[in-house]
Steps between C-alpha positions, in 0.01 A plus 500: 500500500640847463444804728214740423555834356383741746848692503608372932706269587279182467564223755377165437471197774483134337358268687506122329318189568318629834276215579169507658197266505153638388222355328420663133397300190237496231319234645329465791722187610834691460381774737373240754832376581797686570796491294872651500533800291837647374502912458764718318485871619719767309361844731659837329488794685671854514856476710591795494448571883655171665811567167544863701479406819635139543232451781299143526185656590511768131476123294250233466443221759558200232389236830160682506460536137555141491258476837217679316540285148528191681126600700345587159604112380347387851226723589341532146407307232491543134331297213773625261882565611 
């Protein structure tokens, strides 16, 4: 993927093969069972703050980016992924 044009500093966060269990499916008997899921997340966003100051708490939190996807995949579910 390549950065978005926006004219910051883009930051991205990759998170690969997060796993969470969650039922979604087209059918009704592949939502009634829970199965293991496997998510990609590429999250851009404008670094120009955290690139300035250096500081931890200017960036993103990739464990509750990662957190919040993983709850979506559990909490939800989807006929179509």
């Amino acid at each position: 993927m390549s950065a978005p044009a926006h004219g910051r500093a883009a930051g991205c966060i990759e998170v690969r093969d997060l796993r969470a269990v969650g039922c979604h499916g087209a059918s009704d008997e592949e939502r009634a069972h829970p199965q293991p899921f496997s998510c990609d997340l590429d999250a851009w966003f404008d670094a120009s703050a955290p690139a300035a100051s250096d500081a931890l708490e200017d960036t993103v939190d990739y464990g509750a980016l990662a957190v919040l996807a993983a709850g979506v995949v559990a909490g939800t579910s989807f006929a179509l992924l």
